[in-house]
C-alpha positions in Angstrom: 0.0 0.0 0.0 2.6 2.3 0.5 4.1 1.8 -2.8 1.1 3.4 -4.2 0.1 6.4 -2.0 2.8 9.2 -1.3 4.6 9.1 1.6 4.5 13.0 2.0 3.8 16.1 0.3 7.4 16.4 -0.8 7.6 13.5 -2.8 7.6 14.1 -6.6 4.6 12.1 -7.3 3.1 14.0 -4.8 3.8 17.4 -6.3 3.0 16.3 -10.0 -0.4 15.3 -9.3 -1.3 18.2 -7.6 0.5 20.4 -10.6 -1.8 18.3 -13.1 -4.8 18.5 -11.0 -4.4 22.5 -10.8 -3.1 22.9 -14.3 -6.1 20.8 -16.0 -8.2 23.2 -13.6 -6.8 26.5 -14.4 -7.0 25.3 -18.3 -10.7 24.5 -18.1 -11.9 27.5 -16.1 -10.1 29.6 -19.2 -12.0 27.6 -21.8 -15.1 28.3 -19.8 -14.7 31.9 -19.5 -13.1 32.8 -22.9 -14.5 32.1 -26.4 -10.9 30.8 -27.6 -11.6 27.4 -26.6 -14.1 25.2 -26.1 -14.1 22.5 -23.0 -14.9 19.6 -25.5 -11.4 20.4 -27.3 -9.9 20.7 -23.9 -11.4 17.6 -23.0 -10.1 15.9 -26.6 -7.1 17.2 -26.2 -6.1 16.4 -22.1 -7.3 12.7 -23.3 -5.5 12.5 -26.6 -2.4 13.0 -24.0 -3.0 11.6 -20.9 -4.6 8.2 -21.9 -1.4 6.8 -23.7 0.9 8.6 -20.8 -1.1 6.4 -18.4 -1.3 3.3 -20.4 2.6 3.6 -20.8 2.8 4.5 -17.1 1.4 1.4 -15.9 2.4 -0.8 -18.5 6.0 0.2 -17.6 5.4 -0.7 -13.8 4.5 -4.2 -15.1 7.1 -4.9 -17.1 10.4 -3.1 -15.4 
């Protein structure tokens, strides 16, 4: 269990979820407030890079 949650708020895991979390935040609530983007191409776009960053995440877990 400890493997998987951080151990404090200085570990690097830690501290790049949080900067994802706030970033994806900060990027929507522009979309939402300006007409320059829409929240579906946000959506599209967080997805088109996250999903394979994820997949190659855990895939590398497993195989290393």
């Amino acid at each position: 269990m400890s493997d998987r949650l951080p151990a404090s708020p200085r570990d690097p895991r830690f501290v790049a979820t949080v900067a994802g979390v706030l970033s994806v935040a900060a990027l929507y609530v522009y979309a939402a407030t300006t007409d320059v983007l829409t929240t579906a191409t946000v959506s599209f776009v967080l997805l088109t890079v996250l999903l394979p960053t994820t997949a190659a995440y855990w895939l590398a877990r497993r195989l290393f």
